[in-house]
C-alpha positions as a Markdown table, in Angstrom:
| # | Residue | x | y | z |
|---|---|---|---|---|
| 1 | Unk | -29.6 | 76.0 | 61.6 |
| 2 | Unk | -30.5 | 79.0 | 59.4 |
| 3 | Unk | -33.0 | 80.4 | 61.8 |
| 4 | Unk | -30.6 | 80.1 | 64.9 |
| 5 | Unk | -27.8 | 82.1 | 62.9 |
| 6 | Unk | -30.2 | 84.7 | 61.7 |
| 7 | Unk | -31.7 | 85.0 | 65.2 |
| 8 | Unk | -27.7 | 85.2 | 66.6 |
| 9 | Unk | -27.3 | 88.1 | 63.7 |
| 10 | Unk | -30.2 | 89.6 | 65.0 |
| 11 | Unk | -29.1 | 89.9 | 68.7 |
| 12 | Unk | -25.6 | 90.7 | 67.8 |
| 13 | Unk | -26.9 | 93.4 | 65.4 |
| 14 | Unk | -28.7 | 95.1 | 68.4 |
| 15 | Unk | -26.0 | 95.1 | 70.7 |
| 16 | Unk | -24.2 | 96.7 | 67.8 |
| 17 | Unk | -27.1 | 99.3 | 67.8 |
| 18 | Unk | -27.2 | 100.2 | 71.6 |
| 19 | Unk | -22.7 | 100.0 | 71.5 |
| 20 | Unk | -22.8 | 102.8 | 68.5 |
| 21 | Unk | -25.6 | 104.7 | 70.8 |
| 22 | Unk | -23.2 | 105.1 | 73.3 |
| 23 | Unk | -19.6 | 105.2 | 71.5 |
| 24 | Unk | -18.9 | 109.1 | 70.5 |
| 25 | Unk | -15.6 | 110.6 | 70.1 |
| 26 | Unk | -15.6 | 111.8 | 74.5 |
| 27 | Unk | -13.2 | 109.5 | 74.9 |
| 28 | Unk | -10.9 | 111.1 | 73.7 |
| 29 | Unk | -10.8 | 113.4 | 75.9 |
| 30 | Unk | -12.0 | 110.5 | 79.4 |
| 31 | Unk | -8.1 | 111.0 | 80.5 |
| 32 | Unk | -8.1 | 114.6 | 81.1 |
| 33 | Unk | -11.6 | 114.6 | 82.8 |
| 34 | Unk | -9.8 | 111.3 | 85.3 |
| 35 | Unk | -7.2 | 114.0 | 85.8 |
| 36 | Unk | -9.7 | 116.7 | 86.8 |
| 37 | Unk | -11.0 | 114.3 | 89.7 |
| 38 | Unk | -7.8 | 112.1 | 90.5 |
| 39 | Unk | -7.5 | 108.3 | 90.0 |
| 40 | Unk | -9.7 | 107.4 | 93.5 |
| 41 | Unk | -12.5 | 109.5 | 92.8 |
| 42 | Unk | -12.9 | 108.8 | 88.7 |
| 43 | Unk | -12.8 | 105.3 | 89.9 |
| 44 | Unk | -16.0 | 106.0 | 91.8 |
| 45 | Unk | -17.5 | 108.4 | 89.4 |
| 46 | Unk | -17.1 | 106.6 | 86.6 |
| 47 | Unk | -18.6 | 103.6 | 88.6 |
| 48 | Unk | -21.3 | 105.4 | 89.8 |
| 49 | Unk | -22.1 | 107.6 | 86.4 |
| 50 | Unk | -22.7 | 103.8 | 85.0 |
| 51 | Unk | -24.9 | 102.3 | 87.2 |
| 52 | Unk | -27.1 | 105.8 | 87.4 |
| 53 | Unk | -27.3 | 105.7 | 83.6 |
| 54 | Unk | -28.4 | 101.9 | 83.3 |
| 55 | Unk | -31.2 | 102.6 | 85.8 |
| 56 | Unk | -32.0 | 105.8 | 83.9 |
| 57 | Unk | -32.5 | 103.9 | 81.0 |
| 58 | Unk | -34.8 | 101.2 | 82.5 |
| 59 | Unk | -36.7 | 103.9 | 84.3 |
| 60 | Unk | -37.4 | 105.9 | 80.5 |
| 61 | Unk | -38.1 | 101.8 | 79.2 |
| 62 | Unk | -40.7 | 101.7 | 82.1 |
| 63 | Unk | -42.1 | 105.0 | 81.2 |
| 64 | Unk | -42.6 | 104.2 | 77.9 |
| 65 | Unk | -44.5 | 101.3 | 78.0 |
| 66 | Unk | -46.7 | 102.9 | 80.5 |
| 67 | Unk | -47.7 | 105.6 | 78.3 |
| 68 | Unk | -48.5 | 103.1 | 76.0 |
| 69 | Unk | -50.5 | 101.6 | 78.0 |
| 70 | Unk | -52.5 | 104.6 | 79.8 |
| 71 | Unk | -53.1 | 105.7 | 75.5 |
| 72 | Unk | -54.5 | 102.7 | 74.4 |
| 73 | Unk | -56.5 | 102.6 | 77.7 |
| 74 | Unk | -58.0 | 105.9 | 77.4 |
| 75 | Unk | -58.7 | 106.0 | 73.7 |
| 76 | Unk | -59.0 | 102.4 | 72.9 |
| 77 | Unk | -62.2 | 101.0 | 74.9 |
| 78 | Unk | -62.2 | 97.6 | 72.9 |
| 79 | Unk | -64.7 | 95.6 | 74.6 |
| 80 | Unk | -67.0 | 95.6 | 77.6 |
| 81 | Unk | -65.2 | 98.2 | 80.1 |
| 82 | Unk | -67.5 | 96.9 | 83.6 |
| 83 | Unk | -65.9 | 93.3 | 82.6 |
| 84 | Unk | -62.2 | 93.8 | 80.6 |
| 85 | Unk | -63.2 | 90.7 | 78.7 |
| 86 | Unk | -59.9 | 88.3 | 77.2 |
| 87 | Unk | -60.7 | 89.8 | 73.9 |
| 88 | Unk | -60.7 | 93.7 | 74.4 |
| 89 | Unk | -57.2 | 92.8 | 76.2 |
| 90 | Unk | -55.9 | 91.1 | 73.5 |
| 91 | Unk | -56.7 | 93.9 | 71.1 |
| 92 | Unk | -55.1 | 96.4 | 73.3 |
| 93 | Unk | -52.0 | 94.4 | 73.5 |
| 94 | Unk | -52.0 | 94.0 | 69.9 |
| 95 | Unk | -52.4 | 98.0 | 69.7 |
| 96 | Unk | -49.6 | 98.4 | 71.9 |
| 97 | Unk | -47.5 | 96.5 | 69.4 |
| 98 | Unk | -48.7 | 98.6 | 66.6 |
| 99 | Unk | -47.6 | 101.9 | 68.2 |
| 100 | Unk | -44.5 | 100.7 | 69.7 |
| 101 | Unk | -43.8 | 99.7 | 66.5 |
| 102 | Unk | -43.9 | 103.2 | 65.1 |
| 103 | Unk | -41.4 | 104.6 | 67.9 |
| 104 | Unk | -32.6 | 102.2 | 65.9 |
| 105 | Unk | 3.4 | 101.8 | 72.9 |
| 106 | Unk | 6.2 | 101.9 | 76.1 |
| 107 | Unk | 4.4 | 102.6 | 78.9 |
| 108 | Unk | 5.3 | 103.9 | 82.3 |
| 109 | Unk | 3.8 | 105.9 | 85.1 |
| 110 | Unk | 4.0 | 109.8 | 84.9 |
| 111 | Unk | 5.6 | 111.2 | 88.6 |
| 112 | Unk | 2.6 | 113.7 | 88.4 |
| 113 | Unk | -0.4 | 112.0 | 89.1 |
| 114 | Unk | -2.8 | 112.4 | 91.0 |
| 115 | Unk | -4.3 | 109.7 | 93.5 |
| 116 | Unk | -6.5 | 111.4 | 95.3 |
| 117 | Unk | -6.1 | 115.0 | 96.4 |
| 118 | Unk | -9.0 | 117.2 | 98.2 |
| 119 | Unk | -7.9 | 120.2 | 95.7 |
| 120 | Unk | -10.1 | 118.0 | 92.8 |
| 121 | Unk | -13.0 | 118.3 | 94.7 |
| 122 | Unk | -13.3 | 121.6 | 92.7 |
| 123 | Unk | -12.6 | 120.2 | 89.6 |
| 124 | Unk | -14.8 | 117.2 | 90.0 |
| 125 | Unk | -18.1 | 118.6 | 88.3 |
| 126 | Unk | -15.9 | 118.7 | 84.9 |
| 127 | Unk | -15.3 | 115.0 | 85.2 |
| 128 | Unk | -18.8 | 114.4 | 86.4 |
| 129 | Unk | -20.0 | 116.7 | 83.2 |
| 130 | Unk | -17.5 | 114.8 | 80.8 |
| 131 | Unk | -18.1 | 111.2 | 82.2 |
| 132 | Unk | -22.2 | 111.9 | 82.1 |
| 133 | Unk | -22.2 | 113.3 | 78.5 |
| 134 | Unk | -19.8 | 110.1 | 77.7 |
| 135 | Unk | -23.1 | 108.3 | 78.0 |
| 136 | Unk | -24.6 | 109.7 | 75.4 |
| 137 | Unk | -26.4 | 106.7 | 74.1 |
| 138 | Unk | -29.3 | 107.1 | 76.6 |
| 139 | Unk | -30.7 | 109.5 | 74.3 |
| 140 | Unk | -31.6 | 106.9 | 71.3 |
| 141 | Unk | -32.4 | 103.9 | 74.4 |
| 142 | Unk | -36.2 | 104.4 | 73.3 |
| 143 | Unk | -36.3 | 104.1 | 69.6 |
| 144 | Unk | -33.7 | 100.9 | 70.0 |
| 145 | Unk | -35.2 | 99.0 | 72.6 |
| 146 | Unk | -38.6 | 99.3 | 70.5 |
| 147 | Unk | -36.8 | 98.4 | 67.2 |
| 148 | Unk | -35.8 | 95.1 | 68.8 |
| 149 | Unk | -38.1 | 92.9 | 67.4 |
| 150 | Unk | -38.3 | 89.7 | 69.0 |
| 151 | Unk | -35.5 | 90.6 | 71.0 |
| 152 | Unk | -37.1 | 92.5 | 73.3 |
| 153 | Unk | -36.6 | 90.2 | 76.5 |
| 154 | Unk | -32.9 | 90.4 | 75.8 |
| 155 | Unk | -32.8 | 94.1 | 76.2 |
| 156 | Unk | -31.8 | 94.1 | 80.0 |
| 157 | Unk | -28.9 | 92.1 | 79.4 |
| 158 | Unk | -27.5 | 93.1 | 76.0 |
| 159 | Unk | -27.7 | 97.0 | 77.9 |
| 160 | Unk | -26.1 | 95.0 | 80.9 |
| 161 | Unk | -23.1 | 94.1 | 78.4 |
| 162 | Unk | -23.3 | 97.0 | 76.7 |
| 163 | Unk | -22.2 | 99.5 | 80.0 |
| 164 | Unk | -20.1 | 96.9 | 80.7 |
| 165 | Unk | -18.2 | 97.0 | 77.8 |
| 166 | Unk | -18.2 | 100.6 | 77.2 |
| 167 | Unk | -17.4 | 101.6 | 81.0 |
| 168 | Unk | -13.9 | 99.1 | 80.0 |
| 169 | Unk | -13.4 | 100.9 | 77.1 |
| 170 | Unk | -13.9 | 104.4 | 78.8 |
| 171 | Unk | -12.4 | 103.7 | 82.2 |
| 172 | Unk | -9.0 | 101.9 | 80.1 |
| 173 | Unk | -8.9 | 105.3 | 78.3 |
| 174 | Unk | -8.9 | 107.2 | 80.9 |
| 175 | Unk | -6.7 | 105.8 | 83.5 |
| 176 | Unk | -4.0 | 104.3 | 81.1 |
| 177 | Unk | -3.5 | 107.7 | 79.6 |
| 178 | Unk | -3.9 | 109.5 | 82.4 |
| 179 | Unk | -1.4 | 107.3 | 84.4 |
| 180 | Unk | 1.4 | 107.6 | 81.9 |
| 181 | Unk | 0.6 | 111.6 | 80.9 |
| 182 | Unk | -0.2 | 112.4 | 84.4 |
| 183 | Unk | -0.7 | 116.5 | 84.5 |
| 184 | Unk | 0.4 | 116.7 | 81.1 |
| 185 | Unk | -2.7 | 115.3 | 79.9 |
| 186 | Unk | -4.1 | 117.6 | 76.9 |
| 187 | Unk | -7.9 | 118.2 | 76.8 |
| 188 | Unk | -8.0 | 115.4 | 73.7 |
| 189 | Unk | -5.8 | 112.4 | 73.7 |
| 190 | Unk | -4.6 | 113.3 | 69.9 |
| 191 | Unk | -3.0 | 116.6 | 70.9 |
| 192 | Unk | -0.6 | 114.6 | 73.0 |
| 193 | Unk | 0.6 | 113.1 | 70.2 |
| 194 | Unk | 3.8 | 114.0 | 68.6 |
| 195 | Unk | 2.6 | 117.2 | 66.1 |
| 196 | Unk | 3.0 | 116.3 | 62.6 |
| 197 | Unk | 3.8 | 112.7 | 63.1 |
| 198 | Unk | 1.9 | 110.0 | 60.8 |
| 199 | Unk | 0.6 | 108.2 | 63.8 |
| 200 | Unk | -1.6 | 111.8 | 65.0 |
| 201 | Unk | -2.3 | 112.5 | 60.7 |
| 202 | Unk | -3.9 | 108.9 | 60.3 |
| 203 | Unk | -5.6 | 109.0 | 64.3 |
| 204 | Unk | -7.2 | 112.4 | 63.0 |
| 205 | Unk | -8.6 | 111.2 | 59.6 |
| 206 | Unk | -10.2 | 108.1 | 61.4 |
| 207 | Unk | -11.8 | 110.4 | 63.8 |
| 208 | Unk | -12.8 | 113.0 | 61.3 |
| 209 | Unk | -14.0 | 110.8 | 58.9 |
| 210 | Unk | -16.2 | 109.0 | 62.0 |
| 211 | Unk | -17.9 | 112.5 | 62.3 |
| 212 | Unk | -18.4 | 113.1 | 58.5 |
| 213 | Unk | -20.2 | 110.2 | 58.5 |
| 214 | Unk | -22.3 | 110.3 | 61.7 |
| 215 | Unk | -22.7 | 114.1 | 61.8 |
| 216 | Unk | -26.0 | 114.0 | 59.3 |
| 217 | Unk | -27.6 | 111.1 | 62.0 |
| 218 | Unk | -27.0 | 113.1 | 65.1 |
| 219 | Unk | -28.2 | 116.8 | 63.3 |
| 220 | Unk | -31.1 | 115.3 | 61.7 |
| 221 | Unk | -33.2 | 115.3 | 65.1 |
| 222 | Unk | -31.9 | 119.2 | 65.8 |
| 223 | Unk | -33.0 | 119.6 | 62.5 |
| 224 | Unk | -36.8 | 118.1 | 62.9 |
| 225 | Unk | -37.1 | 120.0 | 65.9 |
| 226 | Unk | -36.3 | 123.3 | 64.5 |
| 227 | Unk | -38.1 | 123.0 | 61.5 |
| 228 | Unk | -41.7 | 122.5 | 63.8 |
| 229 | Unk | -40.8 | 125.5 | 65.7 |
| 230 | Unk | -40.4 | 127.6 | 62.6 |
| 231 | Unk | -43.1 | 126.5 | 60.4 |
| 232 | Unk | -45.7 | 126.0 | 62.6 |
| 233 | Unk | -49.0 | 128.2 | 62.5 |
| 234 | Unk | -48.3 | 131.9 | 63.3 |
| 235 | Unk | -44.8 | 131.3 | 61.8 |
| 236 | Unk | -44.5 | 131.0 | 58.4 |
| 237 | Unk | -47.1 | 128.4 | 57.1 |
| 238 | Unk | -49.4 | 126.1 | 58.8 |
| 239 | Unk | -48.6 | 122.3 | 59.8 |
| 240 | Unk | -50.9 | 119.5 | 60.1 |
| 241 | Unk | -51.3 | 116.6 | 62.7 |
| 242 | Unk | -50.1 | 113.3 | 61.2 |
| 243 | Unk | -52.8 | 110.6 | 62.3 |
| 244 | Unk | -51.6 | 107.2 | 63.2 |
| 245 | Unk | -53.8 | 105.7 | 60.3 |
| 246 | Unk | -52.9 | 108.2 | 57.4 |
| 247 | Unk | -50.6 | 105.3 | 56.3 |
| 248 | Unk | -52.1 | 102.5 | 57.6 |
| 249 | Unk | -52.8 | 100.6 | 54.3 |
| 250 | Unk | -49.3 | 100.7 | 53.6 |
| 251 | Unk | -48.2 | 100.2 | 57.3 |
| 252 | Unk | -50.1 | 97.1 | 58.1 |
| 253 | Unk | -47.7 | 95.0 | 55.7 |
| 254 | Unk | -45.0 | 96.3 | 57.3 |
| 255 | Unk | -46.3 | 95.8 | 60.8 |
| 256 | Unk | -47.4 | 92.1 | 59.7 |
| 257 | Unk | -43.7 | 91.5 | 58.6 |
| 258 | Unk | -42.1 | 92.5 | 61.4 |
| 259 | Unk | -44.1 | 90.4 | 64.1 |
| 260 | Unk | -42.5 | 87.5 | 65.4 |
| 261 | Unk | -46.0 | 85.3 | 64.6 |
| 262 | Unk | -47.7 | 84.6 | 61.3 |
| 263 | Unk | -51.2 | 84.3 | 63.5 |
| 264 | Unk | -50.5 | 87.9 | 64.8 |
| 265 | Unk | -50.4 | 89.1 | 61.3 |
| 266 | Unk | -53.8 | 88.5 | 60.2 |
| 267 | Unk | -54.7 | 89.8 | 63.8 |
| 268 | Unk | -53.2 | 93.4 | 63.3 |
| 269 | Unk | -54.6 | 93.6 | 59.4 |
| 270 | Unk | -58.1 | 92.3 | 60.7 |
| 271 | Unk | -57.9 | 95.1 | 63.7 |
| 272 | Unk | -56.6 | 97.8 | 61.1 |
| 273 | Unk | -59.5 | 96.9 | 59.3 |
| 274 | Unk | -62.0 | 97.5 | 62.3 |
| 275 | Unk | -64.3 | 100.3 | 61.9 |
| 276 | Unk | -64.5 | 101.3 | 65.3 |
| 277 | Unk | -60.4 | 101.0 | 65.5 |
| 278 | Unk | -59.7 | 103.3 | 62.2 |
| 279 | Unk | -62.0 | 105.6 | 63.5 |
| 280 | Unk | -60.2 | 106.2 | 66.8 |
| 281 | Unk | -57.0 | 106.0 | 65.2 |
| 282 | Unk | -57.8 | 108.9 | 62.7 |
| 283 | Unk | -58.6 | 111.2 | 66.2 |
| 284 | Unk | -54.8 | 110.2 | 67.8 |
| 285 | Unk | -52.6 | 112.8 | 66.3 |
| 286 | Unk | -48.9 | 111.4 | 67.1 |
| 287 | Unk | -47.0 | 113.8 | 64.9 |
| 288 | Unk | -46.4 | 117.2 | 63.7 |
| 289 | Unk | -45.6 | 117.3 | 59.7 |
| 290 | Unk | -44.0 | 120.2 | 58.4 |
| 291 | Unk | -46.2 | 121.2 | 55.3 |
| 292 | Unk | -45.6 | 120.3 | 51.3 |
| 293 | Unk | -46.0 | 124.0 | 50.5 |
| 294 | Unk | -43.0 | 125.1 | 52.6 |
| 295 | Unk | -40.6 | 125.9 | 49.8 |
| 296 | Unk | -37.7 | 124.0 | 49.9 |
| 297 | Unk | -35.3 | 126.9 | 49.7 |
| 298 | Unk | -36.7 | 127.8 | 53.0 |
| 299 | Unk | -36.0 | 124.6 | 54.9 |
| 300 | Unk | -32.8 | 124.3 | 53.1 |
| 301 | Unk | -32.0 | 128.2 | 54.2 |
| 302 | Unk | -33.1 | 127.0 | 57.9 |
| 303 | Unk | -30.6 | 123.8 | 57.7 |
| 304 | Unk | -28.0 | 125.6 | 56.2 |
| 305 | Unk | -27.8 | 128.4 | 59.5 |
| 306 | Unk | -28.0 | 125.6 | 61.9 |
| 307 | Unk | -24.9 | 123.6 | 60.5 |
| 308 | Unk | -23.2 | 127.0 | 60.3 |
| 309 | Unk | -24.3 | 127.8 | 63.7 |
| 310 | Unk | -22.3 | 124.1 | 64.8 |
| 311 | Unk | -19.6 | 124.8 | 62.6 |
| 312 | Unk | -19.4 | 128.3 | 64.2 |
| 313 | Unk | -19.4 | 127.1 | 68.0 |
| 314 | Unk | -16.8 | 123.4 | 66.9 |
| 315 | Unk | -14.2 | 126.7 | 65.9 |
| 316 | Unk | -15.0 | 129.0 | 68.9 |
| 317 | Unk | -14.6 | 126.6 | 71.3 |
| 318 | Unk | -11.6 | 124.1 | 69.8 |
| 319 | Unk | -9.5 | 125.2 | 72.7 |
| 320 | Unk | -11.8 | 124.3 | 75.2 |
| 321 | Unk | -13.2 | 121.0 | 73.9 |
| 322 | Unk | -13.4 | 118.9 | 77.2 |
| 323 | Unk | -14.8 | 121.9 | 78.9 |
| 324 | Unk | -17.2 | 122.4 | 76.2 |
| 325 | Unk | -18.2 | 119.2 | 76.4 |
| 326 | Unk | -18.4 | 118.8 | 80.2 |
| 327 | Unk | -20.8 | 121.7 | 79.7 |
| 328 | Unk | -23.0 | 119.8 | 77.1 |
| 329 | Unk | -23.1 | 116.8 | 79.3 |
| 330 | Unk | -23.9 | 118.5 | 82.5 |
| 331 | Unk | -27.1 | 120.7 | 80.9 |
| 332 | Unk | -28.3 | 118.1 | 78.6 |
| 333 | Unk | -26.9 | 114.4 | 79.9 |
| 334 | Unk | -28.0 | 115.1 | 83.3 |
| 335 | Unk | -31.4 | 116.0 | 82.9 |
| 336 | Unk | -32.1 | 113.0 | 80.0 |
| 337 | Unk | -30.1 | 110.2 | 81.9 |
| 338 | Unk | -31.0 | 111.2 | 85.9 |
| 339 | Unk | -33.9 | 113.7 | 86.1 |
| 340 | Unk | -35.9 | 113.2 | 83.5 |
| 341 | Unk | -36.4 | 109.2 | 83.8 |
| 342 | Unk | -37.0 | 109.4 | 87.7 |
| 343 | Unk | -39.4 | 112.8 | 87.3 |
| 344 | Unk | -41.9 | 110.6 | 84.7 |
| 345 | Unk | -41.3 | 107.4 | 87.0 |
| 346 | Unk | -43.1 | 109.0 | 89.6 |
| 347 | Unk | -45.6 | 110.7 | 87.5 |
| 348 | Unk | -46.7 | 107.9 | 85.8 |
| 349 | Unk | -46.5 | 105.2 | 88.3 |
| 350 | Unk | -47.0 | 107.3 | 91.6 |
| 351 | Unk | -50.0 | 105.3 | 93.4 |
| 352 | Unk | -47.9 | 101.5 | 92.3 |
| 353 | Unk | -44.6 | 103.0 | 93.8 |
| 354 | Unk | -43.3 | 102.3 | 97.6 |
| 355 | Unk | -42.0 | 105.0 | 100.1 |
| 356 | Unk | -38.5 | 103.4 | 99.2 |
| 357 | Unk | -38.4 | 103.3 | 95.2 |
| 358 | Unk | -39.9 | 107.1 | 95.6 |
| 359 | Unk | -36.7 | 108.0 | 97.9 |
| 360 | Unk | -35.1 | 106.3 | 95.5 |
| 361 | Unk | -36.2 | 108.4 | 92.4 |
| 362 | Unk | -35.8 | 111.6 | 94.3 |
| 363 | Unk | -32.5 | 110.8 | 95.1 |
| 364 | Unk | -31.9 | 110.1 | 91.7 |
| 365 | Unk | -32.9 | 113.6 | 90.6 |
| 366 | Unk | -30.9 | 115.6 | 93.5 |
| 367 | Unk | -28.1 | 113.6 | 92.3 |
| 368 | Unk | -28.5 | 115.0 | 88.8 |
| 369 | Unk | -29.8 | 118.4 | 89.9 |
| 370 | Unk | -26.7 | 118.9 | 91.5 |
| 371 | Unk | -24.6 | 117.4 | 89.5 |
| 372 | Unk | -25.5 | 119.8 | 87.0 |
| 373 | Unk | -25.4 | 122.8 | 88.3 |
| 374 | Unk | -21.8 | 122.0 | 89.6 |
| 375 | Unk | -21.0 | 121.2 | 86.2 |
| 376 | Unk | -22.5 | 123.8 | 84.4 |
| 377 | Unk | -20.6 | 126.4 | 86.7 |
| 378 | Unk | -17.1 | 125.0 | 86.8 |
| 379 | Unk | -17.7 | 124.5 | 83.2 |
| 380 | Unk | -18.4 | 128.1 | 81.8 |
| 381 | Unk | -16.1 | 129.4 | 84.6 |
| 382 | Unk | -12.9 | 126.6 | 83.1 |
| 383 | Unk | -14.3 | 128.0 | 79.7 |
| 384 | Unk | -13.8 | 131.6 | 80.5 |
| 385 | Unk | -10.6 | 131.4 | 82.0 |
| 386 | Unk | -9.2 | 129.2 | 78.8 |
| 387 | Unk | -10.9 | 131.2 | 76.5 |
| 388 | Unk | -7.3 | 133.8 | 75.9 |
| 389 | Unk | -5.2 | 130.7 | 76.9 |
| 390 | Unk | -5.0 | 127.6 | 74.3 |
| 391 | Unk | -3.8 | 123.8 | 75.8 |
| 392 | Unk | -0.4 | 123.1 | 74.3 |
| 393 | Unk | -0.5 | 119.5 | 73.4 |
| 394 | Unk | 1.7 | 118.3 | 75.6 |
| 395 | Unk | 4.3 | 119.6 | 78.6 |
């Protein structure tokens, strides 16, 4: 009974994990981007925008586990290569375990809606930017699906529920304001809300106080990236690779513990332990470090200009939030969710894939491509014409 309610904590606990990944404060703002495309269209979008993002994310899963796989094959010849005995395989798949391991009120109808007009057709790519950034959670899909231990064959259908769920959420955002504000709809649901009132003061502290607490999470990778491209060699001090085994006496208990099998955890320590596998390991550089002799004034100097930098662009552009963020989903959603998973699908898997799945993938990418570009230009173009013209918060 135990083990089936920790197994049942285990699995609810991940579909909390890939939820979070994709709940982020855009929907907030989902009405006004249903009343830049009218009620037909989002209904289509929004439909569509889902199912491309689910396949995105399987596509990035596939890729993943077939650079595993080509990296353990090409450094990792465990056993006799002319005959790919049971053994050498067996070590491989235990090696692949090991590095995936290391990759968590009254309603009513407004009179000025909108059901479907040709005139949104130019407005369109804000939604499309807005909905596509909405789906933010494709960006952490990797690190989850490989911190599911023992859950792994779940993942298809706890992501399943997961877009399920969320599109609700988003699409009953969306329409339900958008029906009742209709053109008055403000850029973020909360300035729509009476000014002053207690309802929009305690709505605002829940929402800022959901940032404060998740800003830190979402910087931190901005951060990393930053701090490799200043203090690299050339820069200002020298970084080091980080080998897979530079740790490995302290990583094999924690590998061992979070196997599903007691008989796999004496395999891993006994194949840590190989010669001829801790001397390949120490040749796979995985990571960049940022050195110990980087003063910490000067990281601290570097984090510092990049919050400021945030903080700088959050005031610049608080009149032009659903634009702004339109814009941030069509350069960066776009590329991570539809080009990016359908470009390394058919690298990677080019000689296994039919003539359909390719005109499949390509599709995919022409779909983003365009997408993007649309909504990068309506986007900047929204932005500059707002720029000397602030949203009043309601009609």
């Amino acid at each position: 009974m135990a083990r089936k309610l920790k197994r049942c904590l285990n699995i609810l606990m991940d579909f909390a994990n890939l939820f979070k990944a994709f709940i982020g404060v855009n929907y907030l703002s989902i009405a006004f981007a249903i009343g830049q495309s009218g009620i037909a269209l989002g209904i289509i979008g929004l439909l569509l925008i889902a199912v491309a993002t689910v396949h995105g994310c399987h596509l990035l899963i596939k890729c993943k586990r077939q650079v595993i796989q080509n990296i353990v094959r090409a450094n990792f010849p465990i056993g006799s290569q002319s005959t790919d005995d049971d053994d050498g395989a067996h070590k491989r798949g235990l090696l692949c375990n090991i590095m995936e391991k290391q990759l968590s009120y009254d309603f009513c109808v407004a009179d000025s809606i909108s059901w479907f007009k040709f005139d949104k057709l130019k407005t369109f790519p804000i939604f499309f930017g807005q909905v596509t950034g909405s789906y933010e959670g494709i960006g952490t899909i990797v690190p989850i699906e490989s911190s599911m231990d023992g859950n792994h064959h779940l993942f298809a259908p706890l992501l399943y529920l997961t877009i399920v769920v969320f599109t609700f959420v988003l699409g009953s955002m969306g329409f339900i304001g958008y029906l009742h504000l209709g053109d008055c709809t403000a850029q973020v649901l909360i300035w729509n809300l009476a000014p002053g009132s207690l309802l929009q003061l305690l709505v605002s502290l829940v929402v800022c106080i959901g940032v404060v607490f998740t800003f830190p999470l979402q910087c931190f990778p901005v951060i990393e990236v930053f701090e490799e491209l200043v203090f690299i060699k050339g820069k200002c001090c020298s970084s080091k690779p980080v080998s897979v085994n530079s740790d490995a006496e302290e990583d094999t208990t924690e590998v061992g513990v979070a196997s599903s099998s007691q008989d796999d955890v004496g395999e891993l320590q006994q194949l840590l332990q190989d010669p001829e596998v801790t001397n390949i390991l120490e040749k796979l550089p995985v990571a960049t470090q940022v050195p110990q002799s980087v003063s910490a004034w000067k990281r601290n100097i570097l984090r510092t200009t990049i919050v400021v930098a945030q903080l700088g662009c959050a005031y610049a552009f608080k009149d032009q939030f659903a634009y702004f963020s339109a814009l941030t989903g069509a350069i960066g959603s776009t590329l991570l969710a539809f080009v990016i998973p359908a470009l390394l699908h058919i690298k990677l898997k080019r000689q296994e894939l039919g003539s359909f799945i390719i005109i499949k993938d390509v599709m995919l990418i022409i779909f983003g491509i365009v997408g993007g570009v649309s909504g990068v230009y309506a986007s900047v173009l929204s932005i500059i014409q707002h720029t000397n013209t602030p949203c009043s918060a309601s009609c």
